[in-house]
BASE-393486 format. One record per residue (C-alpha): x, y, z; residue in three letters. Coordinates in steps of 0.05 Angstrom, whole numbers, plus 5000, padded with zeros to 4 digits. Each point is the difference from the previous one (the first is absolute). Last residue first. Example, Ala and Ser with C-alpha at 12.3 -4.5 7.8 and 13.67 -1.06 7.14 Angstrom:
2
527349795143SER;497349315013ALA;
This chain:
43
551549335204UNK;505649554957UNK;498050354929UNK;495649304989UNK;495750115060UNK;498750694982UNK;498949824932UNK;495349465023UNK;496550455037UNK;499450504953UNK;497149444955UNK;495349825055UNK;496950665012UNK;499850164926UNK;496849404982UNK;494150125068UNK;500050694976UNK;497749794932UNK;495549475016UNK;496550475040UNK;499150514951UNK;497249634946UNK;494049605025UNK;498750665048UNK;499150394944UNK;495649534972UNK;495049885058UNK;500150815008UNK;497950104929UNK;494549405014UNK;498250315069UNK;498750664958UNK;495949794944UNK;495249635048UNK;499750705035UNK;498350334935UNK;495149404984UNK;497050135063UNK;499050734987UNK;497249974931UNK;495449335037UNK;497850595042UNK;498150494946UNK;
């Protein structure tokens, strides 16, 4: 059952990969858009 386990794991750092590929991008927008708003608002 090891290659079960390895593909689990394999499985999981993929997940993780792609999670990452979405949330990051989307704090780093939403960082710079509230900073532009901030900016914008005369902060």
């Amino acid at each position: 059952m090891t290659w079960f386990n390895s593909l689990a794991t394999w499985k999981q750092v993929v997940i993780v990969g792609l999670l990452l590929l979405v949330i990051v991008p989307l704090i780093y927008n939403l960082g710079y858009n509230l900073g532009s708003f901030l900016a914008q608002s005369g902060g």
